[in-house]
VEXDREN-2710 file (C-alpha; in Angstrom, 1 decimal):
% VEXDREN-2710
k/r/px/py/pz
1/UNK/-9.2/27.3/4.6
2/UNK/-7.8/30.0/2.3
3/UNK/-5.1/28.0/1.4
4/UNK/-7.2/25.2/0.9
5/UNK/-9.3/26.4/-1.6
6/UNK/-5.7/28.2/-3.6
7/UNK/-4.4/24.8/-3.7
8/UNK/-7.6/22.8/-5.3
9/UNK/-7.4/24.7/-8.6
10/UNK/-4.4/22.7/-10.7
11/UNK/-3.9/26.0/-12.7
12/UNK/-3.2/28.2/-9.9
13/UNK/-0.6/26.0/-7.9
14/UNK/2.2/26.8/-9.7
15/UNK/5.8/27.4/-7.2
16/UNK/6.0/31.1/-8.3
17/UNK/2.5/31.4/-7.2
18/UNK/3.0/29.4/-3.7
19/UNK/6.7/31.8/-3.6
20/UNK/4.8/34.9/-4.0
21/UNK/1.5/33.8/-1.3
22/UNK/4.0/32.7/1.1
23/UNK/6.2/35.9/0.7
24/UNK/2.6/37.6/1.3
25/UNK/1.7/35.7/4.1
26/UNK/5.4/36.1/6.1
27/UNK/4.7/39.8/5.8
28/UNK/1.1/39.7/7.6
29/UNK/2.6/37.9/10.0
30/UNK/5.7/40.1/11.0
31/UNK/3.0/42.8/10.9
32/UNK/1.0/40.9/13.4
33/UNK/3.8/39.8/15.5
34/UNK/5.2/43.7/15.8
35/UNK/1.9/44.6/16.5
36/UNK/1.6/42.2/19.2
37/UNK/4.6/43.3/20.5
38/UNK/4.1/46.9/20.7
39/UNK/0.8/46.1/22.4
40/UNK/2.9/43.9/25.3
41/UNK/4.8/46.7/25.4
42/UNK/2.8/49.2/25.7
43/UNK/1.0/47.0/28.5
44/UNK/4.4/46.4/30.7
45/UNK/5.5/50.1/30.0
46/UNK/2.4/52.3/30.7
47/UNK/-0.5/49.8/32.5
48/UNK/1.2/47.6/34.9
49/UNK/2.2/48.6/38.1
50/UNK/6.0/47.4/37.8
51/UNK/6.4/49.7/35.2
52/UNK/5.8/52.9/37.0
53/UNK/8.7/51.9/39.8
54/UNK/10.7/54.9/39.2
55/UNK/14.7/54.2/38.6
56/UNK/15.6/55.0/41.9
57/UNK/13.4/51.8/43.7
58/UNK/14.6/50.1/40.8
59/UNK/17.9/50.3/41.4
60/UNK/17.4/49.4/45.3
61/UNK/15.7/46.3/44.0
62/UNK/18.4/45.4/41.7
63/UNK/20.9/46.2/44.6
64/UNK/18.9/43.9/46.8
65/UNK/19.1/41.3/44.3
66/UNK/23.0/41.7/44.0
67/UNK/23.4/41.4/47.6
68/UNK/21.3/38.3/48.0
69/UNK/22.3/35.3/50.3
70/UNK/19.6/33.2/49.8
71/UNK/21.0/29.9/49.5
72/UNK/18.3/28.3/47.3
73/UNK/19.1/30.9/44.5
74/UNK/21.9/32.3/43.2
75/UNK/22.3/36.0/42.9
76/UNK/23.0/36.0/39.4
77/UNK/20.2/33.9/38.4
78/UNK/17.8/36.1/39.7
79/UNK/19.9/39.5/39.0
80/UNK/19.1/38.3/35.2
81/UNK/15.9/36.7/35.7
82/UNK/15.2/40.7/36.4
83/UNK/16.3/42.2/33.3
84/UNK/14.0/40.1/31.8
85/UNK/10.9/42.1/32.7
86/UNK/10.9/44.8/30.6
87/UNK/13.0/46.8/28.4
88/UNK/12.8/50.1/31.2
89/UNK/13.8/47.2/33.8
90/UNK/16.3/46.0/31.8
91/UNK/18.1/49.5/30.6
92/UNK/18.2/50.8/34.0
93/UNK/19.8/47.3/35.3
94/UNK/22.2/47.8/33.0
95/UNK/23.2/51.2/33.4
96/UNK/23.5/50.5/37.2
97/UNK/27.0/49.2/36.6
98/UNK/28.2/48.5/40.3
99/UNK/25.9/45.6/40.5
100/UNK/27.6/43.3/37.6
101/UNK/30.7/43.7/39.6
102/UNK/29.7/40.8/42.2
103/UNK/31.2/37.2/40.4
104/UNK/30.1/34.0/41.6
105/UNK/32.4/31.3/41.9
106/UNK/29.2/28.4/40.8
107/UNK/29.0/30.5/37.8
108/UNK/29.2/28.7/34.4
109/UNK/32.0/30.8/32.3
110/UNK/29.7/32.0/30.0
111/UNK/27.9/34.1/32.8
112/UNK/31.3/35.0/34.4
113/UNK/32.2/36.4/31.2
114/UNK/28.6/38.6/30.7
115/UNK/29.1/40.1/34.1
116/UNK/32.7/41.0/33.6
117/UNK/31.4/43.1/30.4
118/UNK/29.0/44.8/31.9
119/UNK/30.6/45.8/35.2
120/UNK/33.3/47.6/32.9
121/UNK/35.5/49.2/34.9
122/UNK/33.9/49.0/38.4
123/UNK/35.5/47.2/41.6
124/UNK/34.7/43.1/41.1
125/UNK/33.9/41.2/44.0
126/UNK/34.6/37.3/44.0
127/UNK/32.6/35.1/45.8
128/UNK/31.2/31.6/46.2
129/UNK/27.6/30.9/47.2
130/UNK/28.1/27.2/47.4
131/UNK/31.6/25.6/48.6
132/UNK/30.4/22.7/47.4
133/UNK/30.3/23.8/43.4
134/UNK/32.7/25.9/43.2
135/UNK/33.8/26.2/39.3
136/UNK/37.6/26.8/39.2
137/UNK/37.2/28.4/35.2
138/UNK/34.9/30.8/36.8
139/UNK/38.0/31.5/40.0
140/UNK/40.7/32.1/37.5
141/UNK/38.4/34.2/35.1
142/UNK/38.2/36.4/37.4
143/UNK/41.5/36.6/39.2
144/UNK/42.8/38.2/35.5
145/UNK/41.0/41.0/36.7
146/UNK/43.3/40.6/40.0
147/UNK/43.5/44.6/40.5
148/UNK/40.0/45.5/40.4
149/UNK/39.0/43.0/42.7
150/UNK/37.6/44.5/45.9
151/UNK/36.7/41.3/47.8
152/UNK/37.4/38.0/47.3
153/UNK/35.4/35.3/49.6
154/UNK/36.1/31.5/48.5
155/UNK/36.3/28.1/49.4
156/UNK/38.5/25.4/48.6
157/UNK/40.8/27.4/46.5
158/UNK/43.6/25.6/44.4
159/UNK/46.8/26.3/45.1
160/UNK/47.5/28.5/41.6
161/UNK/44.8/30.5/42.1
162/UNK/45.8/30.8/45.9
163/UNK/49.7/31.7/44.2
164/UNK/47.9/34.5/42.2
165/UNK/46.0/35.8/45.1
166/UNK/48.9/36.3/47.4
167/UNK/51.9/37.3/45.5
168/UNK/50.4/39.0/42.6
169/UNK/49.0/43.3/43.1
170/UNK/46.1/43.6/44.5
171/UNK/46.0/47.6/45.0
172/UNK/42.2/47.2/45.5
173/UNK/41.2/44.1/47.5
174/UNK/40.0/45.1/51.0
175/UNK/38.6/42.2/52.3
176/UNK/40.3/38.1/51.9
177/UNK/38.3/35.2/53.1
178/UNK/39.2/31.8/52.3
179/UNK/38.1/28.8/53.9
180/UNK/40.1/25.2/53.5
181/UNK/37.4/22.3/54.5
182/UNK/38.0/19.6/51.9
183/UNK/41.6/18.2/53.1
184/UNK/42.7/16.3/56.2
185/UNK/44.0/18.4/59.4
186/UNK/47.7/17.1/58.5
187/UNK/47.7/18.4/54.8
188/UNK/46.5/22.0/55.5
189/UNK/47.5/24.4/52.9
190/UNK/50.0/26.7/53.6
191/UNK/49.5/30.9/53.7
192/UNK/52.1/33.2/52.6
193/UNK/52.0/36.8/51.5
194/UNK/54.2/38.1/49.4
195/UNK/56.1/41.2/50.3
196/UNK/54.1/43.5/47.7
197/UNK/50.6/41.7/47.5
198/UNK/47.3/42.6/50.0
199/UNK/49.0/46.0/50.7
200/UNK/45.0/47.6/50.8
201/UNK/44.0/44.4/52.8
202/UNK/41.5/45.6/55.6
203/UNK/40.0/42.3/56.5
204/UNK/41.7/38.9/57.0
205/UNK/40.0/35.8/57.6
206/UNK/41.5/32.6/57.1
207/UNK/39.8/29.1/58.3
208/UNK/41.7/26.1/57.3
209/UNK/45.3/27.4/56.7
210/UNK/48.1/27.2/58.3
211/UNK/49.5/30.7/58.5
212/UNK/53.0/31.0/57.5
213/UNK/53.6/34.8/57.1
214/UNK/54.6/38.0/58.8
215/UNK/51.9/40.7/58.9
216/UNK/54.0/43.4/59.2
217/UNK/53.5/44.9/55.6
218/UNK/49.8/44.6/56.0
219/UNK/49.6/48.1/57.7
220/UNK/46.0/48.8/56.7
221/UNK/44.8/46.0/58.1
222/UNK/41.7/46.2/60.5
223/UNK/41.0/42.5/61.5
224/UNK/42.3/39.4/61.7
225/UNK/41.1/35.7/61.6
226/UNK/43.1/32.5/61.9
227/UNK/41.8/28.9/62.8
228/UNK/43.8/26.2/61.7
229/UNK/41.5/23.6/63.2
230/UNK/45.0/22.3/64.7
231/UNK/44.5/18.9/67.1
232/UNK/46.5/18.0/69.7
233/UNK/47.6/14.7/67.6
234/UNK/49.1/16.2/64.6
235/UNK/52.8/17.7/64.4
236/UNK/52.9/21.5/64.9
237/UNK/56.4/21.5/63.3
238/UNK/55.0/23.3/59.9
239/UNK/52.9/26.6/62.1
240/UNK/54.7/30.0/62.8
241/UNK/55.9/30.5/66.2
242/UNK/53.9/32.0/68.2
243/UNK/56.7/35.1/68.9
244/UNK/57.4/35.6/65.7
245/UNK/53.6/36.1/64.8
246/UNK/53.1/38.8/67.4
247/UNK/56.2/40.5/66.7
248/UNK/55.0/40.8/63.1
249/UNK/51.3/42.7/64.3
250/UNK/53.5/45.3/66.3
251/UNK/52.7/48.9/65.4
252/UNK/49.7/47.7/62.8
253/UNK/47.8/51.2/63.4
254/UNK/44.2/50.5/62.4
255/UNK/43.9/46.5/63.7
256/UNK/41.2/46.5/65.9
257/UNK/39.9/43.0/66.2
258/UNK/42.2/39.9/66.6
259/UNK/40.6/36.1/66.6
260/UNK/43.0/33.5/66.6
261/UNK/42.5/29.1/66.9
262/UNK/45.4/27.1/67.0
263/UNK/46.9/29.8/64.7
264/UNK/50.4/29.0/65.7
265/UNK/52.9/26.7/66.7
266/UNK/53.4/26.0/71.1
267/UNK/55.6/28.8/72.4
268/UNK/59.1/27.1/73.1
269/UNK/60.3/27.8/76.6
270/UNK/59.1/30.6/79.1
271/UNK/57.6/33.8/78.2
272/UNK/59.6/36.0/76.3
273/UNK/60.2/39.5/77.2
274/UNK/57.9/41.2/74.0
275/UNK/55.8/44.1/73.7
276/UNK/53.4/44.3/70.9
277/UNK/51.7/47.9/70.7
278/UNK/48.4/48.0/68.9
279/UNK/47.0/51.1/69.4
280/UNK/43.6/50.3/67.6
281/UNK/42.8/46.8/69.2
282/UNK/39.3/46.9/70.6
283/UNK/38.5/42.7/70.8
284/UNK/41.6/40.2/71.3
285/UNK/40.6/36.5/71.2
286/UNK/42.7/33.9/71.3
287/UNK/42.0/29.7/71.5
288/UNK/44.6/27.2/71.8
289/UNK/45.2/23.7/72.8
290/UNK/48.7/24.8/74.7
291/UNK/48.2/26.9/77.2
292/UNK/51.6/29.3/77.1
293/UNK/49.9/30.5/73.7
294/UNK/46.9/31.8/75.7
295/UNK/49.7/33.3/77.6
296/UNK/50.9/35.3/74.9
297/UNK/48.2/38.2/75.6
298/UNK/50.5/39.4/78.4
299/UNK/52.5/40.7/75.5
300/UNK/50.1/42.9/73.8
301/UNK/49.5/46.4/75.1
302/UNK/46.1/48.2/73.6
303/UNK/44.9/50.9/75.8
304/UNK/41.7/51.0/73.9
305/UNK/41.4/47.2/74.6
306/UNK/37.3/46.6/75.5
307/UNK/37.0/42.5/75.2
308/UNK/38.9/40.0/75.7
309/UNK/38.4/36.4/75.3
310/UNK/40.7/33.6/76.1
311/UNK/40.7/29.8/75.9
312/UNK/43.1/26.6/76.4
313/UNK/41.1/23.6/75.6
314/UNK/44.4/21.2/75.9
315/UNK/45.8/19.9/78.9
316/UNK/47.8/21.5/81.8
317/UNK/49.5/20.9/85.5
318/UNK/49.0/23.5/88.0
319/UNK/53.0/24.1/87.3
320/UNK/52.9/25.1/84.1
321/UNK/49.2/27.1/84.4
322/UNK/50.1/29.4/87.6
323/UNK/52.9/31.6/86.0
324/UNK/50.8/32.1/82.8
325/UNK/47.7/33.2/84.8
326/UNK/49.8/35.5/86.5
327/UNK/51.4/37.1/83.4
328/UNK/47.9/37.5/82.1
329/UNK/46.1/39.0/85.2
330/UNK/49.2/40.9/85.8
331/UNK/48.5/42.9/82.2
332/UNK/44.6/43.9/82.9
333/UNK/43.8/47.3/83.4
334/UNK/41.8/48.1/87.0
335/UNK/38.0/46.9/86.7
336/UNK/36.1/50.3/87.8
337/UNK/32.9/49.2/88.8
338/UNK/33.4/45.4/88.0
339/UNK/31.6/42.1/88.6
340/UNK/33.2/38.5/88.1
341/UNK/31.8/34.8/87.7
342/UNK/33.7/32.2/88.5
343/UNK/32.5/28.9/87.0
344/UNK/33.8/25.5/88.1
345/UNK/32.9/22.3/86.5
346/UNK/34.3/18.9/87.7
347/UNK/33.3/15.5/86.2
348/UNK/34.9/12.5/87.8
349/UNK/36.4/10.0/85.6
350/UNK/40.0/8.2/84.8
351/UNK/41.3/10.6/84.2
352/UNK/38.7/13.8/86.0
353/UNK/38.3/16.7/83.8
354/UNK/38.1/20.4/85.3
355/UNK/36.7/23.3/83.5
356/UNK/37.4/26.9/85.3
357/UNK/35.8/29.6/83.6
358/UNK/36.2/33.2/84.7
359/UNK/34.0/36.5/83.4
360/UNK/34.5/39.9/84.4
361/UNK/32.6/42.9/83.2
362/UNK/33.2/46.8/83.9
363/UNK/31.7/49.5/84.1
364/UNK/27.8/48.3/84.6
365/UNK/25.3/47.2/86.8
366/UNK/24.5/44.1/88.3
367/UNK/21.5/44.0/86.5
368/UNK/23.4/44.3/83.2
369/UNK/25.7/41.9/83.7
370/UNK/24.3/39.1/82.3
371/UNK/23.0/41.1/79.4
372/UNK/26.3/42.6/78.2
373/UNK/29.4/41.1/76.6
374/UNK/32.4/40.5/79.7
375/UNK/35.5/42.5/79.5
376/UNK/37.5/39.8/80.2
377/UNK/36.9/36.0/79.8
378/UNK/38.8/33.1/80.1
379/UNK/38.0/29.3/80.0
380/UNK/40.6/26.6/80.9
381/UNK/40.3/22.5/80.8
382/UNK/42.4/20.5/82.6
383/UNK/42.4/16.7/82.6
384/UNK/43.4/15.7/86.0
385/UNK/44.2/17.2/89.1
386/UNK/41.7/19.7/90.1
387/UNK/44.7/22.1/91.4
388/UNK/45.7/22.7/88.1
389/UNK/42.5/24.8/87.9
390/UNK/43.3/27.2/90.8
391/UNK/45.4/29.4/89.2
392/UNK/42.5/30.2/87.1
393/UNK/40.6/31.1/89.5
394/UNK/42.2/32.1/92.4
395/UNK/44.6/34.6/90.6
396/UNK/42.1/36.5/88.9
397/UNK/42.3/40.2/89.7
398/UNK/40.1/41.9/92.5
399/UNK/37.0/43.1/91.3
400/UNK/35.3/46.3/93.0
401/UNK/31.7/44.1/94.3
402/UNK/31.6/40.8/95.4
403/UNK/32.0/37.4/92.7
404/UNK/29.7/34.8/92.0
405/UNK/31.0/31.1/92.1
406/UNK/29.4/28.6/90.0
407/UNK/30.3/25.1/91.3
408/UNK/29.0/21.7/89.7
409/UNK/30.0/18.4/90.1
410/UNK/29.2/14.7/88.9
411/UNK/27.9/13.0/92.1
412/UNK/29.0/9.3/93.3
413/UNK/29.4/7.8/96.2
414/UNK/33.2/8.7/96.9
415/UNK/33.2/12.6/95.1
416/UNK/33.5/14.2/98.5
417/UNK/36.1/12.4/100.1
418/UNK/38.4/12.7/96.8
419/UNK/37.4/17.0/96.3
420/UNK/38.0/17.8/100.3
421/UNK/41.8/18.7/100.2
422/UNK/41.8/20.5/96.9
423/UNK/38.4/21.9/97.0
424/UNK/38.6/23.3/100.7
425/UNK/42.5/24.5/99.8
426/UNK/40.9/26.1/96.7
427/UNK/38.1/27.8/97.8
428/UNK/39.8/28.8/100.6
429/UNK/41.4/31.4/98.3
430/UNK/38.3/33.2/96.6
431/UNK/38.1/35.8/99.4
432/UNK/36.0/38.2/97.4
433/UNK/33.2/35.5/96.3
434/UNK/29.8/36.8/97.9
435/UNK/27.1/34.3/96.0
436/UNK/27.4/30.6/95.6
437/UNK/25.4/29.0/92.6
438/UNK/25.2/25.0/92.2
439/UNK/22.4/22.6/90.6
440/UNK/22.3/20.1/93.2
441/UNK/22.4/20.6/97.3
442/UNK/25.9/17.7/97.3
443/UNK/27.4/20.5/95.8
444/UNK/26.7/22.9/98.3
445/UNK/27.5/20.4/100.3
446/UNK/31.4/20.3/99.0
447/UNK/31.4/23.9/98.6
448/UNK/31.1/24.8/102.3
449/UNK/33.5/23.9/105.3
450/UNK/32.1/21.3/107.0
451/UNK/33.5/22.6/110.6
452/UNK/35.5/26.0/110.4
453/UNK/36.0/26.0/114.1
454/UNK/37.9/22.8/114.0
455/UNK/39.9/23.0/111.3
456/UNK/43.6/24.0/110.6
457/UNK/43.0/25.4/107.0
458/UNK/41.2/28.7/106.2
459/UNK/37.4/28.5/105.9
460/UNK/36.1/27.7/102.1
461/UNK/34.3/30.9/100.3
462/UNK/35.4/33.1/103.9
463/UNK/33.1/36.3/102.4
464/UNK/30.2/34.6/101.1
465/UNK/26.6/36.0/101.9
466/UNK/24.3/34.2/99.4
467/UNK/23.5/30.4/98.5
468/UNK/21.5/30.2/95.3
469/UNK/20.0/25.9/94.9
470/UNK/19.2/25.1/91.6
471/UNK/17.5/21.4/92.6
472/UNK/14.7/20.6/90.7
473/UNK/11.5/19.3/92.5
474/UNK/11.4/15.8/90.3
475/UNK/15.4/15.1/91.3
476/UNK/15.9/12.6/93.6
477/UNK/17.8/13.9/96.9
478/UNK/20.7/11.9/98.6
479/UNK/20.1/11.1/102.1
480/UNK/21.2/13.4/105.0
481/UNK/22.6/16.1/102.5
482/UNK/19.9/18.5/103.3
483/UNK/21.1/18.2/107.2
484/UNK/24.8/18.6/106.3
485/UNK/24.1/21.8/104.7
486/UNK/22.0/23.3/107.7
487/UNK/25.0/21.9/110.0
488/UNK/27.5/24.0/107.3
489/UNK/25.3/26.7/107.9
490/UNK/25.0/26.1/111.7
491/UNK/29.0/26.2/111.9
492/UNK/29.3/29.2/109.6
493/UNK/27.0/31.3/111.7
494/UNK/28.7/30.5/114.7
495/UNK/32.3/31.6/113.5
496/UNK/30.8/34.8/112.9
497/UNK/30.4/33.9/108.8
498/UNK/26.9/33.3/108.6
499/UNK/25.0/33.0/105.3
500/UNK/22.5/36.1/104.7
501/UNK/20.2/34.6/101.8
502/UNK/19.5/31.1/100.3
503/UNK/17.4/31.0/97.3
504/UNK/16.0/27.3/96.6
505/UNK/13.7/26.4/93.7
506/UNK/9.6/25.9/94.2
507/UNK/8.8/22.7/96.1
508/UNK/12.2/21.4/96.2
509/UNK/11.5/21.8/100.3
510/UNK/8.8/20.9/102.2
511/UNK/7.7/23.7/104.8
512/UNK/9.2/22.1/107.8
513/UNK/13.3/21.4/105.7
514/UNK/12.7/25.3/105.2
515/UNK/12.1/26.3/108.4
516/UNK/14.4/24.5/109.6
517/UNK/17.2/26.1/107.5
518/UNK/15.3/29.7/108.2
519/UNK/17.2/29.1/111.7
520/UNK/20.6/29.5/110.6
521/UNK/20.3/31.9/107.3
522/UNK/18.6/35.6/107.8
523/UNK/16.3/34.7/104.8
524/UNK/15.1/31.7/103.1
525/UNK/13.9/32.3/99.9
526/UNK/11.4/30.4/97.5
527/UNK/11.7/31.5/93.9
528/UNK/11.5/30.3/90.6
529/UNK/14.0/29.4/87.8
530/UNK/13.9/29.0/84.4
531/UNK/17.0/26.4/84.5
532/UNK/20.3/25.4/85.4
533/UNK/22.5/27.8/86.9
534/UNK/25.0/28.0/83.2
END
């Protein structure tokens, strides 16, 4: 209105005039706008409760905020969003140098670039929150800063920055992760070290690579993880033999963990007289689709060895798997107070396929046993024969109280005829099995001689004392299988083998089935399970 009424008298609008009340007016406002200020100020500073946070919470918050893995926002984002709150906020963000240190890899440069300056000389640590958007300018930003890098955790890396990363100094970086999930299984990058790069390295994790290094320089190394996703259909020609690996980890003093997937190429020819000491190792894992490389742990001695996990997921004759099982039972320390399970899982096909699964734990109680991590545990597939399983199995070390056998089987009409030899002859073998676990009574069924007084070969399962029936009430039950178990049982207890307990689910029998089987077993027991025996 003011300026109105200035502008409707012709003698007074003049541009020196309009100059000067402008001039006037852009001062009131500046004074207005300061004083708003100072009152927001003075607001966020001395009334809200945010304000009176003292540094110390701060800085845990900020921490917090550096250390974020929430997906759905980046740690940057809302690491500056922060500093935005107030100027107390924001000086004590910034004087809290270690937390500018952390780069992300979906960074645009700009922000790389802030948080470089303020982290001035403190330890960097590159990572990516998103394989998906990773920004190579923000990689190689930070890889100029290759020595004060602490950590480095990236996917899909290109193969300069991957150059820079393991040939150039690294005095700092503790901890390499780098994942490879964007190329075919044929066109895996490769891994090399060079001879003075990652000499700090504590951590190795590599997913997506195939390793083609020795690790002998890497002394400070703690742990290790290869998978090179490697199927059975593409050449191994281009992996490190398996020899020449472990010969490189010999003597590493601090290595304590070991996982390795198809990390290396299939050993070539028989077992070869190495001894790797690792004096650390603690957890030793190893996966492969040939099964001489899961043989390969036969070559490691680590007295302080506490789990071990094997696995062959290719395919095997019982030829080739025997002399490996032996070299690898052969190398486990006595079980003190030990339990195994024994799992065994055929499915009838063209060809069958056979899983043989073996868990042993030390040093706990029963009840603890399927609470606790195994000592020792070991998985094998074969496609075929189920003989090639027994080795598996049946070589596995003694263990101070009785096993438990888990036995389950894909049912047709001619699955018993075609499991009698091999089953019978590999049963026949787990002398120290004193429970038997299946989901369905044909199973018990093949487990059991039919007629140990009449037959030439040793009874099946000779020490067992417990029968543990998984049958659900709703499943439909074959014909005359429930009498063939009670004339097992019948036959057992006459040879002087007799069954002591059978456990069967609620209302899978009817009163009279159960006491009928209550004749031949010291106790028939009703109980209820919360589902399938694995």
């Amino acid at each position: 209105m003011f300026t109105s009424s200035f502008l409707s008298d012709p003698l007074r609008a003049n541009i020196k005039d309009i100059d000067l009340r402008i001039e006037s007016l852009d001062r009131d406002a500046s004074l207005i706008l300061a004083e708003i200020q100072h009152l927001k100020e003075y607001k966020n500073t001395h009334l809200l409760a945010i304000s009176k946070l003292p540094p110390d919470i701060l800085s845990i918050i900020f921490e917090s905020l550096e250390k974020s893995t929430n997906p759905r926002f980046a740690a940057y984002r809302t690491l500056l969003a922060a500093t935005h709150v107030c100027r107390f906020w924001r000086r004590v963000a910034l004087d809290l140098v270690p937390i500018w240190g952390r780069i992300d890899a979906n960074a645009p440069p700009h922000i790389v670039k802030l948080f470089l300056e303020r982290a001035r000389s403190a330890p960097l640590i590159l990572q990516s929150s998103d394989p998906e958007c990773d920004d190579a300018r923000a990689v190689h930003a930070t890889l100029y800063y290759l020595r004060r890098l602490k950590e480095i955790t990236l996917d899909n890396v290109d193969p300069k920055a991957l150059q820079r990363i393991t040939f150039e100094p690294a005095p700092q970086l503790e901890i390499l992760s780098l994942q490879s999930n964007s190329r075919p299984f044929h066109e895996l990058p490769p891994f090399t070290v060079g001879p003075n790069a990652l000499l700090a390295l504590h951590h190795l994790s590599l997913k997506g690579y195939v390793f083609k290094s020795s690790l002998a320089t890497l002394t400070n190394l703690r742990s290790l993880v290869i998978n090179s996703f490697q199927p059975n259909r593409f050449s191994t020609a281009r992996f490190i033999s398996p020899v020449d690996f472990f010969a490189s980890l010999d003597g590493l003093p601090f290595l304590t963990s070991i996982d390795l997937t198809d990390a290396f190429a299939p050993l070539d020819g028989p077992m070869p007289p190495l001894s790797v000491s690792l004096p650390s190792l603690t957890y030793l894992a190893i996966r492969h689709h040939h099964i001489s490389n899961i043989g390969m742990m036969a070559c490691i001695r680590a007295p302080r060895l506490a789990t071990i996990q094997l696995m062959h997921t290719g395919q095997a004759d019982a030829n080739t798997v025997a002399p490996i099982m032996a070299a690898i039972y052969s190398n486990l320390p006595d079980l003190p107070d030990s339990y195994a399970k024994f799992v065994l899982n055929s499915t009838f096909g063209s060809p069958p396929l056979n899983w043989a699964h073996v868990r042993i734990w030390t040093r706990c109680t029963f009840e603890e046993r399927e609470r606790i991590a195994p000592f020792f545990e070991l998985k094998a597939r074969v496609i075929g024969d189920m003989e090639a399983v027994g080795p598996v199995l049946t070589f596995c070390p003694m263990t101070t109280r009785p096993a438990s056998l888990h036995f389950e089987s894909v049912q047709g009409p001619t699955t018993v005829g075609i499991l009698d030899t091999t089953r019978a002859r590999l049963f026949s073998k787990l002398s120290n099995v004193g429970e038997l676990h299946c989901d369905n009574i044909a199973d018990v069924v093949m487990a059991l001689c039919a007629d140990p007084q009449q037959r030439s070969q040793a009874m099946s399962l000779p020490t067992l004392k417990k029968i543990v029936l998984y049958a659900a009430p709703a499943r439909q039950r074959q014909p005359g299988r429930l009498s063939q178990l009670r004339a097992e049982l019948c036959a057992r207890k006459a040879a002087g083998a007799g069954v002591g307990t059978l456990q069967v689910r609620r209302g899978f029998l009817e009163p009279k089935e159960l006491e009928d089987l209550q004749a031949v077993v010291d106790v028939a027991e009703i109980t209820s399970f919360v589902g399938r025996f694995y």
